[in-house]
C-alpha positions in Angstrom: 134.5 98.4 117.1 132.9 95.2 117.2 132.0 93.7 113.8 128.0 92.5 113.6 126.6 89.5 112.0 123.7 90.5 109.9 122.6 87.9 107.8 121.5 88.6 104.4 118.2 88.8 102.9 115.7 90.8 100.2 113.1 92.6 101.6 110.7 94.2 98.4 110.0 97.5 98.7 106.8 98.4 97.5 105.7 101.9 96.2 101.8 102.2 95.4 99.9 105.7 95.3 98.5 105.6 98.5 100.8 103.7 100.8 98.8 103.9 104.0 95.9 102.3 102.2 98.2 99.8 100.7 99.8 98.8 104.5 96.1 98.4 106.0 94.9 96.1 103.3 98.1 94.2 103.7 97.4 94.1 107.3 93.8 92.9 106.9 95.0 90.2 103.8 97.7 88.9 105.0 98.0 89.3 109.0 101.0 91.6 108.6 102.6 93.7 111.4 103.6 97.1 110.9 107.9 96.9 112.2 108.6 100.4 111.0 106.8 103.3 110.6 108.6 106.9 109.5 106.5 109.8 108.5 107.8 112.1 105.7 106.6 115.0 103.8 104.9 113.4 100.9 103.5 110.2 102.6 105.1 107.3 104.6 107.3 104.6 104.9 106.1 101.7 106.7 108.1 98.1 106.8 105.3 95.1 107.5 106.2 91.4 108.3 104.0 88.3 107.9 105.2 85.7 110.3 108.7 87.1 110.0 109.3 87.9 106.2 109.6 91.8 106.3 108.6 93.6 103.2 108.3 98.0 102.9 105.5 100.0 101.7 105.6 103.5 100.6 103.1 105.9 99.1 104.1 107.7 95.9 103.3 109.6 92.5 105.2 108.9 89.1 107.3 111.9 90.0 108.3 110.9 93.3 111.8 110.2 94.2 110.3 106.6 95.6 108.6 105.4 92.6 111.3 104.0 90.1 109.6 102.4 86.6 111.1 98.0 86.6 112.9 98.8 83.6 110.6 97.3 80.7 110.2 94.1 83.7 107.7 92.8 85.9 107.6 92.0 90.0 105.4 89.6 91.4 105.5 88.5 95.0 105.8 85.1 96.3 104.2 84.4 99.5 105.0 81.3 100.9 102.8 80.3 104.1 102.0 76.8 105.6 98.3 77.4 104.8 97.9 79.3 101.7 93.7 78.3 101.1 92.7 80.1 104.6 94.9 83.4 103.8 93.7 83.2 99.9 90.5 83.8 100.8 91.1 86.3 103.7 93.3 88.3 100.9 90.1 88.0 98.4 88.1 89.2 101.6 90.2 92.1 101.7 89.7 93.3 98.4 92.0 91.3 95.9 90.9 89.7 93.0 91.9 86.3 91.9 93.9 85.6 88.8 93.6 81.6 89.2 93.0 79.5 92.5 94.5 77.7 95.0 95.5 74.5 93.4 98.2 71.9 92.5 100.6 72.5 89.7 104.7 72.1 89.0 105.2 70.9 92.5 103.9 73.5 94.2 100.1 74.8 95.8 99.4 78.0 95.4 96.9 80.6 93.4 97.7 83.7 92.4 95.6 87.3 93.2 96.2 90.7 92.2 95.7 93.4 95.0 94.4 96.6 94.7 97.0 98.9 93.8 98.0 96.2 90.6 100.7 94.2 92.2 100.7 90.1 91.3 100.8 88.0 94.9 101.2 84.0 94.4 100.3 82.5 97.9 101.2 79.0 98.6 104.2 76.9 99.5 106.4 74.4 97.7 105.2 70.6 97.9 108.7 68.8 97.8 112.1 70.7 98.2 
């Protein structure tokens, strides 16, 4: 059998109560594709990409076997896009709110927005590497 070379990388899964909500607003936000799409008994499970960085969706309750509590932490998502200001506003469009604007700060440019099922999205990129 021939070995394969996968290369390594994080994708976030997210579980939200209504995950076919959450992957339509994440589609209208941020110009995500749906990848993946698999149908179960209580919901879906759909993997989205925005220009390549792959992230999963799924809808839950609290006493569903794909919503786990963080642990007494937080999450809060990093998008990093060549043009943060146009798909800051698009996301604000779609129904996020902001927590502070586009802007300049600790060598980055980026604001920060909460979407509608309560999860933290910082858009931007990194002004010097």
């Amino acid at each position: 059998m021939k070995e394969r070379s996968i290369p390594t990388r994080i994708e976030p899964w997210l579980t939200v109560q209504n995950g076919e909500l959450a992957a339509e607003f994440y589609k209208a936000a941020f110009d995500a594709v749906e990848t993946y799409r698999l149908e179960i008994p209580d919901g879906l499970i759909v993997r989205l990409a925005v220009k390549g960085a792959e992230f999963w969706v799924s809808g839950g309750s609290e006493n569903s076997s794909n919503a786990q509590p963080v642990g007494g932490g937080s999450v809060r998502m990093i998008l990093a896009v060549d043009d943060p200001d146009t798909l800051f506003a698009k996301a604000l469009k779609a129904g996020a709110s902001e927590i502070f604007p586009i802007a300049e700060s600790h060598g980055w440019r980026l604001g920060r927005i909460v979407d509608p099922f309560g999860l933290h999205w910082e858009i931007g990129y990194q002004l010097t590497e």
